[in-house]
N, C-alpha and C positions, 0 to 999 in steps of 0.2 A: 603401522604398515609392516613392520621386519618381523612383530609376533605374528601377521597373518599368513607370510609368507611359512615361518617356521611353521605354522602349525599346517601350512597345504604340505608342504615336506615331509614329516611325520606321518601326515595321512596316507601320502603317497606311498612312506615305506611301508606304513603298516597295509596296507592295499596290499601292493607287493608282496609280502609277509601269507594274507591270508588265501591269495588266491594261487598259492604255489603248490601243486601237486606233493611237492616234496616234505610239506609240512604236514606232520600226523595231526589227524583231528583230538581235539582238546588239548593241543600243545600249550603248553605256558609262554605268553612273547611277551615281550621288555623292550620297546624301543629307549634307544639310548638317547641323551641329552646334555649335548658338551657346557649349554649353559646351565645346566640344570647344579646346585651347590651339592657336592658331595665330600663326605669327610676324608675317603682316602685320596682324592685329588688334593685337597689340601694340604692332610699328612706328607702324602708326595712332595708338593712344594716346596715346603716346608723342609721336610728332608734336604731338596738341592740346594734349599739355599743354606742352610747348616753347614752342608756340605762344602759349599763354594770360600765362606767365611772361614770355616776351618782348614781350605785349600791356600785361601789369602794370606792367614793367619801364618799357618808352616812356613810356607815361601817367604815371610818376610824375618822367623825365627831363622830361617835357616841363610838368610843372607847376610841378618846382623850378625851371626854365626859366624861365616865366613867372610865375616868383616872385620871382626874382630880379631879372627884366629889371622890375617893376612897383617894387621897389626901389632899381634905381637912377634909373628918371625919378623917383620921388618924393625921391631928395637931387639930381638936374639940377634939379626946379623949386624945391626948397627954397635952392638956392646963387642 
């Protein structure tokens, strides 16, 4: 049922698409397809979640960091 709906969708835009003055004849159309698998949405993905892990990552270098560093002023002031 959800593919039939998508594909009245599609037709509707391409409908759209061809019955619009503003489109020169023998134009190239492409309708787009959010479910459709594509490599650069992936890449992308992919990308933020790198990203996010390597966000994680820092954040947790940098607290043991200042975890550490709050450690040893407190045995500098204690000596």
């Amino acid at each position: 049922m959800i593919h039939h709906q998508l594909t009245v969708k599609r037709l509707r835009n391409l409908w759209a698409i061809l019955s619009d003055p503003n489109v020169p004849e023998g134009a190239v159309i492409q309708l787009s397809n959010d479910k459709e698998f594509s490599p650069i949405r992936v890449a992308m993905e992919d990308k933020v979640q790198i990203e996010n892990a390597d966000s994680q990552m820092l954040s947790r270098i940098r607290a043991l960091s200042q975890s550490k560093a709050k450690a040893l002023q407190e045995t500098k002031t204690k000596s």
